[in-house]
C-alpha positions, 0 to 999 in steps of 0.5 A: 513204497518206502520201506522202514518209514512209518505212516506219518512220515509215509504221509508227510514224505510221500503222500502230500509230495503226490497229492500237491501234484495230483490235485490240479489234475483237470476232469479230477473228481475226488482224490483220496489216500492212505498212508500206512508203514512203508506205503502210500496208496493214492486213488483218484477218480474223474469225472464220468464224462472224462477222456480216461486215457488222456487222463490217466496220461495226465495223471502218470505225467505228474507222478514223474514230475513229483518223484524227484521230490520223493526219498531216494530209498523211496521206490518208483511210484506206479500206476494202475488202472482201477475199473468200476467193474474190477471188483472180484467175482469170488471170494474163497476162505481156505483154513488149514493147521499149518505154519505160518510159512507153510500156510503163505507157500499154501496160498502161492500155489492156490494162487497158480493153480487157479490163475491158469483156469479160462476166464480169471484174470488174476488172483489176489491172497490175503490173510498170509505171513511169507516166509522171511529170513532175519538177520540181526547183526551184532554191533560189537563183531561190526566194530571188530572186523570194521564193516559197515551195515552197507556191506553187509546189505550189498554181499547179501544182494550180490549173492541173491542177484543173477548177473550176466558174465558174458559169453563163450563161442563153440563150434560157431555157436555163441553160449551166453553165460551168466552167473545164477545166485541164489541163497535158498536156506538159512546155511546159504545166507549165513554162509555169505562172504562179507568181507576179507581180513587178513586173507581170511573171509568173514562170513554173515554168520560170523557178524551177525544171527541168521534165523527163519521166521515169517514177516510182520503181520499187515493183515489177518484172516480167519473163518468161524463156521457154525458158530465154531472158534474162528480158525486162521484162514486165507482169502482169495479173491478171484478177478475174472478176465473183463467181458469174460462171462461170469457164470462160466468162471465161476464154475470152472474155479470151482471145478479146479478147487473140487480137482485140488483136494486130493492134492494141496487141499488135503487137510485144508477146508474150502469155503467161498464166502461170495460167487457172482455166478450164482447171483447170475444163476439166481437172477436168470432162474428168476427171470425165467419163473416170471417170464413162464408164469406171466405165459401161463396168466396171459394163456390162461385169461385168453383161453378163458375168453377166446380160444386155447390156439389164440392163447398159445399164440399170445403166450409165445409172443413173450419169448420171440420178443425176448430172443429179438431183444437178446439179439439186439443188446448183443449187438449193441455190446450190453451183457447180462448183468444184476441191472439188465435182469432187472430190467427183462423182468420189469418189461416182462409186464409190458410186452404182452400188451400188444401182442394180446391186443393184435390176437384178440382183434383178429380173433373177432373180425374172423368170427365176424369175415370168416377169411382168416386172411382178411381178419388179419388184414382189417386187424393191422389195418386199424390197429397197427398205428396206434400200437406203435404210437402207445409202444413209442410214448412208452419209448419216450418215457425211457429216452432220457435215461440215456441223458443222466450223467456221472457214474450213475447215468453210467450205472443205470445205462442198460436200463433203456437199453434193455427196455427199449429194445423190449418194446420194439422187439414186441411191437415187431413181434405183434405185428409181424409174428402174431398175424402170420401164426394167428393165420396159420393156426387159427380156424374159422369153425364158428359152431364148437362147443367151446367157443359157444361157451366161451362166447355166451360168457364173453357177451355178458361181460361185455353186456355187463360192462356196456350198462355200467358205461352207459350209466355213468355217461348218463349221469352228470354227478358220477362223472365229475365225482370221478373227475375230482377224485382223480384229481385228488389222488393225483395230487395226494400221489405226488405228497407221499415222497414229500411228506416221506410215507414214500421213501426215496432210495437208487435201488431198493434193498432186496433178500441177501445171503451175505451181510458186511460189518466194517470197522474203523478205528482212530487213525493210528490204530495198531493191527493188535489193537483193531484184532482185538476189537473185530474179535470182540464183533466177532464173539458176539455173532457165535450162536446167532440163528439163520449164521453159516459161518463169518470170515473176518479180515483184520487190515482193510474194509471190504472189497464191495464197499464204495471205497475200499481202503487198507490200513491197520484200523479197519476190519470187516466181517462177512457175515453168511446167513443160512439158506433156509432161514427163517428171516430175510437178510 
């Protein structure tokens, strides 16, 4: 930081100084900086497969070897360690008719109140003015009393600043004294000796104007809800503790807002604008509707073809397979995330294959034996191997996965995580847990009412299917149209993405209740200029359908963005569509 300096000398002075030093940093993969009034802000990024402590170490060594090149008023540069998984877990928008001042104290006690609740790691507050005292010499009672501008900035100094004076022993106990300045008002800073003439003191108030007011904007802040006038908002951006569960978090910050609006939040509206806990939340409910209705088709087809208790068995293997696997990526340090939920759900249509198959298998050899025990036997006997050499080349196919490099392998990795032990989990469940429930529940009773029906329809669909086989082996013409249309569409597969009917894309765009607008302007960009221009945005969102509210931010792009940046020519609107819309995002 380098105050009173302004973005192109910041950059000049600073920024290049920083970046001749950084950029031959090894294992570097892409180095980007802002430079604005008084402050540069340099992000570097590394290779994936870099050793992040060694190279961050690197990285601190080399801004000490460029700060004796900086100004001397310049402060220290410092170095903070930015995690892809620092991002924040909500954002919240409090709007009040308040003072500016009023407002910045609003949001410094927001701000303590919510960093003492279980899980949040630290709280950041945007869109505020603090309070800031003007003093405005006056150059002519300078010249008069002979005082330089020095002076005057070190009296102030010297009476904010605590110094120690020393110390004092009483009754063999030493006390240690120190002297507690402290200028809390207007009065006390005007009321500062600057200097000494004639045996008379010269007080700030004497040589120069003393007023209240609130610093220079760098950012502004505002909500409109339902289409409403925007009105003047603070944000709050809530970073969790890392390896701190998310959904917990959440609902404890929320619990803490519900707790202040009796107190600080009287008066004020309170609207979170983005909670990871309940994208969870949503994930985890979704999870778990797909997983009960792939129970009740599995249970369903079975009971329709084999028995109610072989159903239940089938079904029950989705859910065992699912709390072997959970304790598996326990175990292996994965956590629940949007990328790991992904995965459960797409494995839920792969797991109950071999379970299904086993239970089938001995279903038939117990009408065929009798023996419950036996039939369970013969079934793992001549099916065990093959279920596990289908279950390992399915294995196979996600192995490399583990392989992919750079920040996306990184991205992607719990992906054959959470397959892979899926599908041992439902191998060991199909193998293991089926055959002893099946010999356990299964009766041997050949003459029901039910199972007859159920069998005479079983015998002719396999009677049906067994013709339909015999015919087409018996018949030349149909075997090689079927070979050559096989062909065909496999060929005609692989063209789609080529020829673009296929799109390509990391993940595919699904239904959100947020929208993001970033905006830039030329660099240079005055903030005044960028408000006007986001107002303009703005405006013509008011009366859209399917809008709850939007929060503006003018002074820097938005926080989920892949690089987030603060500067007067940016601004970014979040837009937050209704629940009950009519229309996906």
């Amino acid at each position: 930081m380098l105050h009173g300096a302004s973005a192109e000398d910041i950059e000049r002075l600073v920024t290049n100084k920083l970046e001749e030093h950084l950029a031959n940093l090894s294992d570097l993969d892409k180095l980007t900086s802002t430079s604005r009034d008084g402050i540069s802000i340099i992000t570097a990024q590394f290779n994936a497969s870099a050793d992040l402590e060694k190279s961050i170490q690197k990285l601190k060594d080399e801004v000490s070897k460029a700060k004796v090149e900086l100004p001397a008023e310049a402060k220290d540069p410092s170095v903070t360690d930015v995690n892809f998984v620092d991002q924040p877990v909500q954002i919240i928008s409090i709007t009040a008719d308040l003072p500016f001042a009023a407002f910045a104290q609003l949001g410094d006690e927001l701000k303590n109140e919510l960093q003492t609740v279980s899980g949040v790691a630290r709280v950041e507050v945007s869109g505020v003015r603090n309070r800031e005292i003007d003093v405005v010499v006056r150059k002519e009672d300078l010249a008069r009393y002979g005082i330089s501008l020095s002076q005057v900035v070190a009296a102030v100094a010297s009476a904010n600043a605590s110094l120690p004076v020393g110390s004092v022993t009483v009754d063999n106990i030493s006390y240690n004294i120190a002297f507690e300045g402290s200028l809390d008002s207007i009065a006390d800073i005007g009321a500062t000796a600057v200097l000494s003439v004639g045996g008379h003191a010269v007080y700030l108030r004497d040589i120069a104007d003393v007023s209240d007011g609130v610093e220079k904007a760098t950012s502004y802040s505002r909500v409109s809800i339902a289409g409403a006038p925007s009105e003047q908002a603070l944000t709050l951006a809530i970073f969790k503790v890392r390896g701190q569960d998310v959904t917990s978090t959440t609902k404890a910050v929320k619990a803490k807002l519900d707790s202040l609006k009796s107190t600080l939040l009287v008066g004020s509206t309170v609207l979170i604008t983005f909670d990871t806990g309940d994208q969870v939340r949503t994930d985890l409910s979704e999870l778990t509707k797909t997983g009960l209705e792939t129970m009740l088709l599995v249970m369903l087809a079975l009971f329709a073809t084999i028995g109610w208790r072989e159903a239940i068995i089938a079904g029950l293997s989705i859910p065992l397979s699912f709390v072997i696997a959970f304790v598996g990526l326990w175990y292996s340090g994965n956590t629940f995330n949007f990328v790991s939920l992904f995965s459960l759900i797409l494995a839920i249509g792969i797991l109950v294959d071999s379970g299904i198959v086993v239970v089938e298998a001995i279903h038939t050899r117990i009408r065929k034996f009798g023996d419950r025990k036996a039939a369970a036997f013969e079934a793992l006997r001549e099916y065990g191997w093959p279920l596990i050499g289908g279950t390992m080349t399915t294995v196979a196919v996600f192995v490399p996965l583990f392989f992919i490099s750079g920040i996306v392998g990184k991205f992607i990795a719990s992906i054959p995580f959470t397959l892979i032990f899926v599908l041992l989990a439902s191998i060991v469940v199909a193998l293991g847990f089926v055959p002893l429930l099946t010999i356990i529940f299964s009766k041997s009773d050949k003459h029901t009412p039910l199972l007859e029906k159920q069998e005479e329809y079983a015998e002719k669909a396999r009677t049906w299917y067994a013709e339909k086989l015999h015919a087409f082996f018996a018949n030349r013409k149909w075997q090689n149209r079927f070979l050559w249309g096989m062909v065909l569409a496999f060929v005609l597969s692989l063209s789609l993405p080529i020829i673009g009917v296929v799109k390509v894309t990391f993940f595919p765009q699904d239904d959100s209740d947020f929208l993001y607008v970033d905006i830039e302007l030329p660099t240079g960009t005055p903030l005044q200029s960028t408000d006007i221009a986001a107002r303009a945005v703005e405006e013509s969102l008011y009366g859209v359908k399917n809008v709850d509210s939007l929060i503006t931010t003018v002074g820097n792009t938005s926080s989920f963005g892949n690089d987030p940046q603060a500067d007067a020519r940016f601004a970014n609107i979040t837009i937050n569509l209704s629940k009950k819309r009519s229309k996906d995002s």
